[in-house]
DORO-782112 format. One record per residue: residue in one letter; x, y, z of N, C-alpha, C in turn. Coordinates in nm, 2 decimals. Example, Ala and Ser with C-alpha at 12.3 -4.5 7.8 and 13.67 -1.06 7.14 Angstrom:
% DORO-782112
  type      nu      nv      nw     cau     cav     caw      cu      cv      cw
     A    1.32   -0.57    0.78    1.23   -0.45    0.78    1.32   -0.33    0.78
     S    1.28   -0.22    0.71    1.37   -0.11    0.71    1.29    0.00    0.79
//
This chain:
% DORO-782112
  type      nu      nv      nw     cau     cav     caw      cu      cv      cw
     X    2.86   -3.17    5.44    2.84   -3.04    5.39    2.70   -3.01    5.35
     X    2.64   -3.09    5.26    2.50   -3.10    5.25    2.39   -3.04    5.33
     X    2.42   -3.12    5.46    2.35   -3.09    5.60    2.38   -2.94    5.64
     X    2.46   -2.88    5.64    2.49   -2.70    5.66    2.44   -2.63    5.53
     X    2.47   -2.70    5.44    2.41   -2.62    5.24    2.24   -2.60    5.35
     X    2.13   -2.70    5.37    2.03   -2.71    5.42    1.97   -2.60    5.53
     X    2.07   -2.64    5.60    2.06   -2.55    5.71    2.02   -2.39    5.67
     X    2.12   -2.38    5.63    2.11   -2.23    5.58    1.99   -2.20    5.51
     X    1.91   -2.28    5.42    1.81   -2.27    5.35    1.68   -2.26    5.53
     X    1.72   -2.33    5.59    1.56   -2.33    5.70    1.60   -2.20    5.80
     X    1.74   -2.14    5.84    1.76   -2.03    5.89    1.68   -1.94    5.80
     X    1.72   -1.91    5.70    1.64   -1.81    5.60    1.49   -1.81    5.63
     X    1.46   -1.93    5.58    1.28   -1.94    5.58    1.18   -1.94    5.69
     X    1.31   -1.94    5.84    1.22   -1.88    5.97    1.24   -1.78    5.98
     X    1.36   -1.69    5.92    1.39   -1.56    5.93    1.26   -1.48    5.85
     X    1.25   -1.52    5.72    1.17   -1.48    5.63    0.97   -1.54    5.72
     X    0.97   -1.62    5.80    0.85   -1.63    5.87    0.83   -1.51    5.96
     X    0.94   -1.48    6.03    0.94   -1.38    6.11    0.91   -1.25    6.12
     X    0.95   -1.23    5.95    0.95   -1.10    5.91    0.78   -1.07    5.82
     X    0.77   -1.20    5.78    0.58   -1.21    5.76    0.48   -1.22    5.87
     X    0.55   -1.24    5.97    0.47   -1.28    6.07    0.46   -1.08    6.13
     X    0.52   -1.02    6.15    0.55   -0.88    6.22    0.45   -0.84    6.09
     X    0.50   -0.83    5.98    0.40   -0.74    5.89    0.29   -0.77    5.94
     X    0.21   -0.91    5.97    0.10   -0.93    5.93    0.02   -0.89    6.12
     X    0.10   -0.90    6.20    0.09   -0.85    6.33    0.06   -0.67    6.36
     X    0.14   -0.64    6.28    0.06   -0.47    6.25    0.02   -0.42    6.12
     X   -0.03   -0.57    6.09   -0.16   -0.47    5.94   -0.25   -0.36    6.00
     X   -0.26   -0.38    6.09   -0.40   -0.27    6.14   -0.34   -0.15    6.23
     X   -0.17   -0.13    6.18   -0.07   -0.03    6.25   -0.09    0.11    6.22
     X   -0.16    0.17    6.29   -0.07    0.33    6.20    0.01    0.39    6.17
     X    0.06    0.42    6.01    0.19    0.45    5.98    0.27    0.32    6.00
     X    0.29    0.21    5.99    0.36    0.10    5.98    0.41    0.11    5.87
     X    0.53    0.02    5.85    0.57    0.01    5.69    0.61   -0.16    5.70
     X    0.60   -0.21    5.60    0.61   -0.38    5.63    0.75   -0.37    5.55
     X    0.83   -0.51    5.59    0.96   -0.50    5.59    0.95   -0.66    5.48
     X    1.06   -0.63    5.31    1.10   -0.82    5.31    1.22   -0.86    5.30
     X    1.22   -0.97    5.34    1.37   -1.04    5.33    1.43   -1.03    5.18
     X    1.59   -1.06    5.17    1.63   -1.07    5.01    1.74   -1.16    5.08
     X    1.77   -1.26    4.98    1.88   -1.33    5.02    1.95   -1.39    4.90
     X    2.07   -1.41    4.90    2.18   -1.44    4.84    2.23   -1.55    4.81
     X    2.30   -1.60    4.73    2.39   -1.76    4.75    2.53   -1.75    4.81
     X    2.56   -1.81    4.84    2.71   -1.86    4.91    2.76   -1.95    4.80
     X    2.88   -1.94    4.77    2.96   -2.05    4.68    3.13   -2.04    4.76
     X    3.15   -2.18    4.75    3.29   -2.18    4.76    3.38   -2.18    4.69
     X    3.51   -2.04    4.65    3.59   -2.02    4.53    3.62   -1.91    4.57
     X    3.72   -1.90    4.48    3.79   -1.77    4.49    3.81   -1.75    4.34
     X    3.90   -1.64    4.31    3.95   -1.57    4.19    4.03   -1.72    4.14
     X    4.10   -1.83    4.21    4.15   -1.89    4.16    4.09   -2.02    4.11
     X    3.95   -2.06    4.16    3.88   -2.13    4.09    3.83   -2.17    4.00
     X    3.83   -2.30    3.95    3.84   -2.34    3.86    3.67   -2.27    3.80
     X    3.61   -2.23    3.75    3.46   -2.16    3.73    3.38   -2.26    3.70
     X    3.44   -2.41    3.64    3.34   -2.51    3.61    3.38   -2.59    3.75
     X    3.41   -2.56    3.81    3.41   -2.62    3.90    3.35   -2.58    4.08
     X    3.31   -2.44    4.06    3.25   -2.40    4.23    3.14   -2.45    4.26
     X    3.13   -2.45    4.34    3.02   -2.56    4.46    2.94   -2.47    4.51
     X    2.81   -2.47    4.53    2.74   -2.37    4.64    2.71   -2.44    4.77
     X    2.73   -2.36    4.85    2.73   -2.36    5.01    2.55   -2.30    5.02
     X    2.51   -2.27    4.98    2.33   -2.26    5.01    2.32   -2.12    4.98
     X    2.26   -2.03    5.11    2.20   -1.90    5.12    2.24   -1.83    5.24
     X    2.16   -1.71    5.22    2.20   -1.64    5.35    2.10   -1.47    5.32
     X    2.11   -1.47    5.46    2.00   -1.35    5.44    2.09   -1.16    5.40
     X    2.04   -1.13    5.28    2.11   -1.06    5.24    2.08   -0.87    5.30
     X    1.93   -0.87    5.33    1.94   -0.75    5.34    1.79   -0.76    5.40
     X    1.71   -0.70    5.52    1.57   -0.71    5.52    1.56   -0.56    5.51
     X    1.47   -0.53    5.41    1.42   -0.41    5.33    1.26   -0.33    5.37
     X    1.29   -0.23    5.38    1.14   -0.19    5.43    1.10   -0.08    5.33
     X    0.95   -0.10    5.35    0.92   -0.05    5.22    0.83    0.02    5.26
     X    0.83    0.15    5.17    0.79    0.30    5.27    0.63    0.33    5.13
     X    0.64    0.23    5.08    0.54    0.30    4.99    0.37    0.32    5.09
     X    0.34    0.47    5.08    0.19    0.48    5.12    0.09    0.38    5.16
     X    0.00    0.40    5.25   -0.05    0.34    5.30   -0.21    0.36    5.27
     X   -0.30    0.31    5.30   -0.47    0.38    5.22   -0.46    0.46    5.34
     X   -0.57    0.61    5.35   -0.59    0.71    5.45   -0.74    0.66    5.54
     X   -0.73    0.65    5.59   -0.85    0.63    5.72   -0.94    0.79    5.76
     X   -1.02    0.85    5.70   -1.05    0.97    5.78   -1.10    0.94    5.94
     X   -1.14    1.06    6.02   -1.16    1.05    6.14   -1.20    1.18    6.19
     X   -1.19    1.25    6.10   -1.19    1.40    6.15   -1.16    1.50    6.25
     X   -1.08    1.41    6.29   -1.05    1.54    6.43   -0.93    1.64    6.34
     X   -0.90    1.77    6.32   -0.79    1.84    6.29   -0.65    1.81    6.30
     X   -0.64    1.77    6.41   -0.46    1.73    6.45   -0.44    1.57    6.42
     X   -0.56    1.50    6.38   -0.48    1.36    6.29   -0.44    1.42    6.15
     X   -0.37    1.39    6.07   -0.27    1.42    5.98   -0.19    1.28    5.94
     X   -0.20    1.31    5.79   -0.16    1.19    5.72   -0.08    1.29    5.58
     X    0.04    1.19    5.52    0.10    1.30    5.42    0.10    1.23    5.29
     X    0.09    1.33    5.24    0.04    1.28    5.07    0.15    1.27    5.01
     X    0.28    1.15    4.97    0.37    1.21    4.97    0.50    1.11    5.02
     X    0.65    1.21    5.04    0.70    1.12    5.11    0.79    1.12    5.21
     X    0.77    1.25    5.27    0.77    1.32    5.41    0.76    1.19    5.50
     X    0.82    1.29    5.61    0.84    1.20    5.81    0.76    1.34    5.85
     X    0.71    1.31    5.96    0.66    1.39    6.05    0.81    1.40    6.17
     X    0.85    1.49    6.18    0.94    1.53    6.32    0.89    1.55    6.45
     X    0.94    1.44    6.51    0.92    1.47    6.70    1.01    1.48    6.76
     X    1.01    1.55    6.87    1.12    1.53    6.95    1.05    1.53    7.08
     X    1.18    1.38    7.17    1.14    1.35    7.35    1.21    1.48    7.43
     X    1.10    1.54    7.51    1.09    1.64    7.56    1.18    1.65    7.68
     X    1.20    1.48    7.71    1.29    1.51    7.81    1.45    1.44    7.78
     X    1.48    1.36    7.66    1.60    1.33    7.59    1.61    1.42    7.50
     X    1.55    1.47    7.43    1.58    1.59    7.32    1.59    1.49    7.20
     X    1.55    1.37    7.24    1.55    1.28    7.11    1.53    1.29    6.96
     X    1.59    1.28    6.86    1.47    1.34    6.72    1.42    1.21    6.68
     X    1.30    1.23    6.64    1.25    1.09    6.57    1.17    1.09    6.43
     X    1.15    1.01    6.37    1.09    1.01    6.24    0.95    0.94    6.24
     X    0.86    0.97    6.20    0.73    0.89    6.20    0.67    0.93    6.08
     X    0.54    0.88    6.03    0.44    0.85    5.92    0.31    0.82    6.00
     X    0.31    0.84    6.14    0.22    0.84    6.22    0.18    0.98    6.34
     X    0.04    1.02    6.23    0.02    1.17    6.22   -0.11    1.16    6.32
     X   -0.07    1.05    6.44   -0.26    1.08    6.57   -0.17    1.19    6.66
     X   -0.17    1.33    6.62   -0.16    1.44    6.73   -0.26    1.48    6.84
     X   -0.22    1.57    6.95   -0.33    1.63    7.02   -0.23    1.77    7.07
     X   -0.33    1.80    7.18   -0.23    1.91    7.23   -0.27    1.87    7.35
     X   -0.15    1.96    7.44   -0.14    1.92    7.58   -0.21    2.03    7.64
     X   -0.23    2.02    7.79   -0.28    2.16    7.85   -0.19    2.30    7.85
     X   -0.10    2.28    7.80    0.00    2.44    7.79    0.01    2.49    7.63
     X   -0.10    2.36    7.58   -0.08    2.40    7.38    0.04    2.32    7.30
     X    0.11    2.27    7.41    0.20    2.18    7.26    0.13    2.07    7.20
     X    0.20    2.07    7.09    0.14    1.96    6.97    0.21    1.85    7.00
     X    0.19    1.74    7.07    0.22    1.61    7.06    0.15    1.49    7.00
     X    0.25    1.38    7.01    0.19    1.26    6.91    0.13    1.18    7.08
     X    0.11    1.03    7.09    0.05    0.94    7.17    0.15    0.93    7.31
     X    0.24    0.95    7.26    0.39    0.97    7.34    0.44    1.04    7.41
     X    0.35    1.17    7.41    0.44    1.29    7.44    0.51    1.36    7.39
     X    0.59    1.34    7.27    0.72    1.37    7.20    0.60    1.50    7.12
     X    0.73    1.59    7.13    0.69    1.74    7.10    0.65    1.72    6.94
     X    0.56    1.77    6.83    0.60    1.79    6.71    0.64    1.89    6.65
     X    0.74    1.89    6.56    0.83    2.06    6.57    0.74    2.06    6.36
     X    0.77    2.21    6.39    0.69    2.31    6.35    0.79    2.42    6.28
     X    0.77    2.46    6.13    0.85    2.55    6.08    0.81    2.71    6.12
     X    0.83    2.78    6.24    0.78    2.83    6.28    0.74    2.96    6.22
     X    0.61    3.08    6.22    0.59    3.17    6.17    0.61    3.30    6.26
     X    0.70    3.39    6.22    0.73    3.52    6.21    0.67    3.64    6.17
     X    0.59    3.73    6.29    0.47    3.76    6.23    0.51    3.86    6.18
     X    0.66    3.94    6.21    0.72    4.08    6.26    0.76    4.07    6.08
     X    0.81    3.95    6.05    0.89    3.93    5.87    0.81    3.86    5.78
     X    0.69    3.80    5.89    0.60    3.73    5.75    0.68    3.59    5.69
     X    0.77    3.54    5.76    0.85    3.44    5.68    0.84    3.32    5.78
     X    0.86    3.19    5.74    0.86    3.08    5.85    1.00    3.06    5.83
     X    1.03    3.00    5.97    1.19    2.93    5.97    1.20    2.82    5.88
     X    1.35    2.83    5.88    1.41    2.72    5.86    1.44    2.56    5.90
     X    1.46    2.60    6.07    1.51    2.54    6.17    1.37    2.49    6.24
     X    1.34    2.36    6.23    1.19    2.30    6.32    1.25    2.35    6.46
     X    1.12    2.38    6.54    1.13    2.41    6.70    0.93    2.34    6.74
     X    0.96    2.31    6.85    0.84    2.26    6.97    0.69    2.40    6.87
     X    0.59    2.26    6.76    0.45    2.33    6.79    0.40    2.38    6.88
     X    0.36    2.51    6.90    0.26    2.56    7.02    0.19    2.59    6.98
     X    0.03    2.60    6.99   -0.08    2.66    7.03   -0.12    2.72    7.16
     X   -0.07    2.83    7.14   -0.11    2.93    7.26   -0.26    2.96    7.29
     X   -0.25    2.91    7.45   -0.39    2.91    7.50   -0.49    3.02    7.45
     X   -0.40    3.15    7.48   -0.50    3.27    7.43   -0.38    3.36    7.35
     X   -0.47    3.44    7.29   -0.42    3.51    7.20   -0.33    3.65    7.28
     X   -0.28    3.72    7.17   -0.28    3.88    7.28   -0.33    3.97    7.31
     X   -0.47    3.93    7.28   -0.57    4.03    7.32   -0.61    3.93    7.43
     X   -0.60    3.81    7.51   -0.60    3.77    7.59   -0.77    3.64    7.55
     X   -0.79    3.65    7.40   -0.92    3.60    7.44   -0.87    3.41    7.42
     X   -0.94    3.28    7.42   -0.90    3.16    7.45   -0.92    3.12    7.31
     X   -0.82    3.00    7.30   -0.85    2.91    7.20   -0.97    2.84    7.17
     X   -1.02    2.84    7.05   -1.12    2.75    7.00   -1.15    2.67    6.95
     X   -1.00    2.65    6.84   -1.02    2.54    6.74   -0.88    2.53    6.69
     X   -0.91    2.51    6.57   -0.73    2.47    6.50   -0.74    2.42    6.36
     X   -0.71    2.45    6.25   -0.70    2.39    6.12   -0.57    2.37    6.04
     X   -0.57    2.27    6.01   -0.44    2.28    5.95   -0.47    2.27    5.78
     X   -0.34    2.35    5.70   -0.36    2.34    5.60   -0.30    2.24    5.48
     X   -0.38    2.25    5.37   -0.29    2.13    5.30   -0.10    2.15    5.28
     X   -0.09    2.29    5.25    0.02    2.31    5.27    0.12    2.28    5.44
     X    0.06    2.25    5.52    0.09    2.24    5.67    0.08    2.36    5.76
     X    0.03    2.44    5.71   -0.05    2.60    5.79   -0.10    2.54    5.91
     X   -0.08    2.57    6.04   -0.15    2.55    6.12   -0.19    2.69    6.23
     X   -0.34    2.67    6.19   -0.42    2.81    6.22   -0.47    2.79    6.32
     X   -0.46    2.86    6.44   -0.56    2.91    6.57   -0.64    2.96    6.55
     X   -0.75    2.94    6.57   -0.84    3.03    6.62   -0.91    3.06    6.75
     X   -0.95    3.20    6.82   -0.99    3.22    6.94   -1.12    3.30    6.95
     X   -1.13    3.31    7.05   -1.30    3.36    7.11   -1.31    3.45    6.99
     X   -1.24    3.57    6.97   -1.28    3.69    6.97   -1.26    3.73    6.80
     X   -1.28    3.59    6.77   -1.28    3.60    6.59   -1.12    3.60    6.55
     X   -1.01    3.64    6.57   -0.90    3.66    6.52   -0.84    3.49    6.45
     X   -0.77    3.50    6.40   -0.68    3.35    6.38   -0.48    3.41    6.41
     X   -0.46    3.26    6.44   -0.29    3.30    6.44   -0.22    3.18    6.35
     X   -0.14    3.20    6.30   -0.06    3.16    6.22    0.08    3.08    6.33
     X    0.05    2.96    6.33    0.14    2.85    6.43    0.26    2.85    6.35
     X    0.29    2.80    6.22    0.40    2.75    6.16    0.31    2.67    6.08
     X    0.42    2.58    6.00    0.39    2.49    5.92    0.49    2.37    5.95
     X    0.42    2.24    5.95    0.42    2.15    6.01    0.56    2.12    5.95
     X    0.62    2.06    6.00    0.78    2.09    5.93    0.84    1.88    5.87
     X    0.83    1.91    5.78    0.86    1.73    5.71    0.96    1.68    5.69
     X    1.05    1.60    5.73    1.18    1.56    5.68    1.21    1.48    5.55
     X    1.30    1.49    5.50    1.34    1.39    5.35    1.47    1.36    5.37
     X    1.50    1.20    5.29    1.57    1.18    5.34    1.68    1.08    5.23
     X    1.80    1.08    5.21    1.84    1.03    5.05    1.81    0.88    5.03
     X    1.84    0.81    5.15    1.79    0.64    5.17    1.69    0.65    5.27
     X    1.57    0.67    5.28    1.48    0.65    5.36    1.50    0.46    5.40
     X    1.54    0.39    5.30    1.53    0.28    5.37    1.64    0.22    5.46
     X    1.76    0.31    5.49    1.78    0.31    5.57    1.81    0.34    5.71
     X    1.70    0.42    5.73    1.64    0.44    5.86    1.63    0.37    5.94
     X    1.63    0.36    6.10    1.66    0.29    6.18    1.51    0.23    6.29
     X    1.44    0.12    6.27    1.35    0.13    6.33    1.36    0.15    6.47
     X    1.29    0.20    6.55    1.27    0.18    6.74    1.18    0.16    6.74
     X    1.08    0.14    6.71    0.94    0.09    6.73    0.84    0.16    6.74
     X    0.73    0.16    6.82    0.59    0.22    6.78    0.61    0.37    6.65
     X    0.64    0.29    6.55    0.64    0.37    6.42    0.71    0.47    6.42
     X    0.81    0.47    6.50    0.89    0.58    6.46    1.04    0.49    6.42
     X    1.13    0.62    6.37    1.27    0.55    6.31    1.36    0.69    6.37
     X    1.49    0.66    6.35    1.59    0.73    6.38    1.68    0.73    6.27
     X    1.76    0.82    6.26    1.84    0.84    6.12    1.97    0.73    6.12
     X    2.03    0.69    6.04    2.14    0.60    6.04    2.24    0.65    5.92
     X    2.38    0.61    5.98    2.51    0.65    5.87    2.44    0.56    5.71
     X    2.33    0.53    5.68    2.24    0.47    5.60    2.16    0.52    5.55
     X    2.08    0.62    5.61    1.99    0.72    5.54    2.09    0.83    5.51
     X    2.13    0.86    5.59    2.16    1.03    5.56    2.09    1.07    5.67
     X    2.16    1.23    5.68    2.11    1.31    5.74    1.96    1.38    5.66
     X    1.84    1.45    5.80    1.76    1.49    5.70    1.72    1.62    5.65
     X    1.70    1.62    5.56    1.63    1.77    5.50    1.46    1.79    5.56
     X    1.51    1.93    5.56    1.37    1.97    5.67    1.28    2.05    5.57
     X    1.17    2.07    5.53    1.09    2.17    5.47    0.96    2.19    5.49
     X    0.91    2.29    5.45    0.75    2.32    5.46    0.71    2.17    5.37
     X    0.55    2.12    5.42    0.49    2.06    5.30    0.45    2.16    5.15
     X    0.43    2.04    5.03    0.44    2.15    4.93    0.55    2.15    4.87
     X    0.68    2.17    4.93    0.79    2.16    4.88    0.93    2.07    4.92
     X    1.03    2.06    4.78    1.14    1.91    4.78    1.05    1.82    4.77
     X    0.93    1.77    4.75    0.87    1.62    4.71    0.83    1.58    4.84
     X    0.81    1.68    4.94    0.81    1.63    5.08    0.63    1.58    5.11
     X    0.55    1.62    5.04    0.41    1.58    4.97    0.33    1.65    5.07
     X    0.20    1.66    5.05    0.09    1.76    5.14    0.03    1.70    5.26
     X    0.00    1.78    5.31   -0.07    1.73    5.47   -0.22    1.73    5.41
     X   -0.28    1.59    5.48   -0.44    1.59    5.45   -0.45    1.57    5.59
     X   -0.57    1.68    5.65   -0.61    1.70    5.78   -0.73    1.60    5.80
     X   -0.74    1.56    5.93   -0.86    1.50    5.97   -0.85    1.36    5.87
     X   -0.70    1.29    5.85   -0.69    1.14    5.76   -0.55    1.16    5.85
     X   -0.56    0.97    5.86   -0.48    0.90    5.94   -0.43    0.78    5.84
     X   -0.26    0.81    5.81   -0.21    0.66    5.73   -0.19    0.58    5.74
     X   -0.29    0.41    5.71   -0.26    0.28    5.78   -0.20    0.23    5.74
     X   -0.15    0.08    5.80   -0.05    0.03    5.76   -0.01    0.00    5.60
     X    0.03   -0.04    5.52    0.06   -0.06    5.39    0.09   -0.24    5.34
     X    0.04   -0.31    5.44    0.04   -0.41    5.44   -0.04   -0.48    5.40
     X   -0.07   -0.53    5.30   -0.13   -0.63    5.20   -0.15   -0.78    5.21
     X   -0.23   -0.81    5.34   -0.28   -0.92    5.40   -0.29   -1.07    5.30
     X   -0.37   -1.05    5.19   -0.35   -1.16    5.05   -0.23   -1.14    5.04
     X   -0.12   -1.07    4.99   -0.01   -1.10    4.93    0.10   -1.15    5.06
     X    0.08   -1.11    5.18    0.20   -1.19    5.34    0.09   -1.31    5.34
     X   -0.02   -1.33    5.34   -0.03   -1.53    5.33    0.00   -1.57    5.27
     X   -0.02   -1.52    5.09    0.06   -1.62    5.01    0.21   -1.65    5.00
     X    0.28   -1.51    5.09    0.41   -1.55    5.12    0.45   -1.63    5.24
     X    0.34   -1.62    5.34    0.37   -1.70    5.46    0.35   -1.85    5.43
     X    0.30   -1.90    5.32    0.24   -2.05    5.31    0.39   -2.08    5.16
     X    0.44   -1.96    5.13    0.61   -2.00    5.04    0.69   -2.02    5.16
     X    0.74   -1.94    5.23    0.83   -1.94    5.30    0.79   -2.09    5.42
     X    0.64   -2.13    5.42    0.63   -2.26    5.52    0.73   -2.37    5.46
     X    0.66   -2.36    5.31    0.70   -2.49    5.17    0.89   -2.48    5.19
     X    0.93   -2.37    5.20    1.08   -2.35    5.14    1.10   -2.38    5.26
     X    1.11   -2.36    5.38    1.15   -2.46    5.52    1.14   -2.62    5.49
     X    1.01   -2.63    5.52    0.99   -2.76    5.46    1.07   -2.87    5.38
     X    1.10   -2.83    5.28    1.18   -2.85    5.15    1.31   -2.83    5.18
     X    1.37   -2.73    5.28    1.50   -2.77    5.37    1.52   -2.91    5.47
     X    1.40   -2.94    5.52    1.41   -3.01    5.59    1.43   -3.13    5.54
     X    1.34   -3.13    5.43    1.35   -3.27    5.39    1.44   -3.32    5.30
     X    1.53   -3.20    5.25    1.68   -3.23    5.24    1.78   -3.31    5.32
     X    1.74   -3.24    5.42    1.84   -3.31    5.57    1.76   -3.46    5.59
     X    1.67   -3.46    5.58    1.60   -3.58    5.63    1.67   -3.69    5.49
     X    1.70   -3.66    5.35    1.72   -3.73    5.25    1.84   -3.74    5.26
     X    1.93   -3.66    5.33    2.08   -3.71    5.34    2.13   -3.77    5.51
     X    2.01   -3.76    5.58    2.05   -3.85    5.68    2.04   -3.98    5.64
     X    1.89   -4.00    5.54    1.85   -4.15    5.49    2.01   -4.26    5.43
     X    2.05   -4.15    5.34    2.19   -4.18    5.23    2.35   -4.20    5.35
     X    2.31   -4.15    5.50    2.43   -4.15    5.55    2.40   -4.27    5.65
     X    2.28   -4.33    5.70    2.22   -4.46    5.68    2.28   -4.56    5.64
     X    2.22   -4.56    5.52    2.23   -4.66    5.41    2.43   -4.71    5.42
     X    2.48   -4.60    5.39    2.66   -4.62    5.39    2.68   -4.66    5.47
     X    2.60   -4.60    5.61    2.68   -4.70    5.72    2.65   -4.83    5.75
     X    2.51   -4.86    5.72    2.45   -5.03    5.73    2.48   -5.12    5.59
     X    2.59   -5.08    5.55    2.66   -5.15    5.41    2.73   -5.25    5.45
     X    2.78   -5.28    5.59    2.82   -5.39    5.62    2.79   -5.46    5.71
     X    2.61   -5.44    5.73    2.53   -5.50    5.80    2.51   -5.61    5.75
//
């Protein structure tokens, strides 16, 4: 039994390598969030056990947790990088699955017809403005920046605001009012679903999301021309990568100390 109690201790501490090893593979990610293991004991008993008498069976990996706290800002200055002060998602959607996705990774551009996309393609939706009622939606729909205005003159630039105002401007002096960059919140953000290149998908675990302007629900401010890096704290995943070496280790040489003892019993009648 010994030999399985063990086991379970060095499953963990390559699980827990793995998950140090990924953090420390996109320290330099944008919008990354680094993930840690938590684990549990195993005991054998039930309600009818004797209490001075249960045995523990080892460990087991209880839950790998990601951890959404802020990242330092990188400036860069271009307008459509965006970073959120806060605790907002950026909304995309794949233009050609209709996919929705969640990110913390704010490198936008626009395409040649004016949509606002991230590195991907994926559309970024936009609380859109109404110029007829003065009010923005509700409902996020596909960023556009329209090539030219209705006086027909071209685009020139773009600012966005701390609130997520995203302003055109064109040849002929005017500005237009895009929307505002629309943020999701969400009741368990940690349990969001990763797919990778920094984006996540919702799960019967987060919840469904709430959509709002920045500024408001806690959804935190857009800082233009700043990009959020990873949140990964390089000193603190070595000094866990050189724990989690020790705690394998120290499994092993468990097994190695009850192979010695299963030895010894059997060359007793050598």
């Amino acid at each position: 039994m010994s030999y399985y109690t063990s086991l379970t201790g060095m499953r963990n501490a390559q699980t827990e390598l793995n998950t140090i090893s990924n953090n420390l593979a996109n320290a330099e990610t944008t919008g990354f969030k680094k993930s840690t293991v938590n684990f549990a004991d195993i005991v054998a008993g039930s309600t009818y056990t004797n209490a001075k008498n249960t045995v523990g069976l080892g460990s087991m990996v209880k839950s790998v947790t990601q951890d959404f706290t802020s990242g330092a800002m990188q400036n860069t200055g271009s307008a459509l990088d965006l970073a959120i002060n806060g605790n907002g998602f950026f909304t995309v959607t794949n233009p050609t699955t209709g996919q929705t996705l969640y990110t913390r990774n704010g490198n936008f551009n626009t395409d040649g017809s004016g949509n606002i996309q991230d590195v991907d393609g994926n559309n970024v939706q936009v609380l859109a403005y109404d110029s007829a009622s003065g009010t923005y939606a509700t409902t996020p729909s596909n960023g556009v920046i329209p090539p030219t205005n209705a006086a027909g003159a071209t685009y020139t630039s773009v600012e966005v605001k701390s609130d997520g105002s995203v302003i055109a401007s064109y040849a002929d002096g005017t500005n237009t009012d895009v929307g505002k960059i629309a943020l999701a919140s969400f009741v368990s953000p940690s349990g969001l679903l990763q797919v990778g290149n920094q984006q996540w998908q919702t799960s019967g675990l987060s919840g469904p999301p709430t959509y709002s302007a920045p500024t408001s629900d806690g959804t935190g401010t857009i800082l233009s021309g700043e990009l959020e890096q990873s949140n990964v704290d390089t000193a603190s995943e070595m000094v866990g990568l050189i724990t989690a070496q020790r705690y394998f280790q120290a499994n092993a040489k468990a097994i190695d100390a009850n192979t010695q003892i299963s030895d010894a019993v059997i060359n007793l009648r050598s």
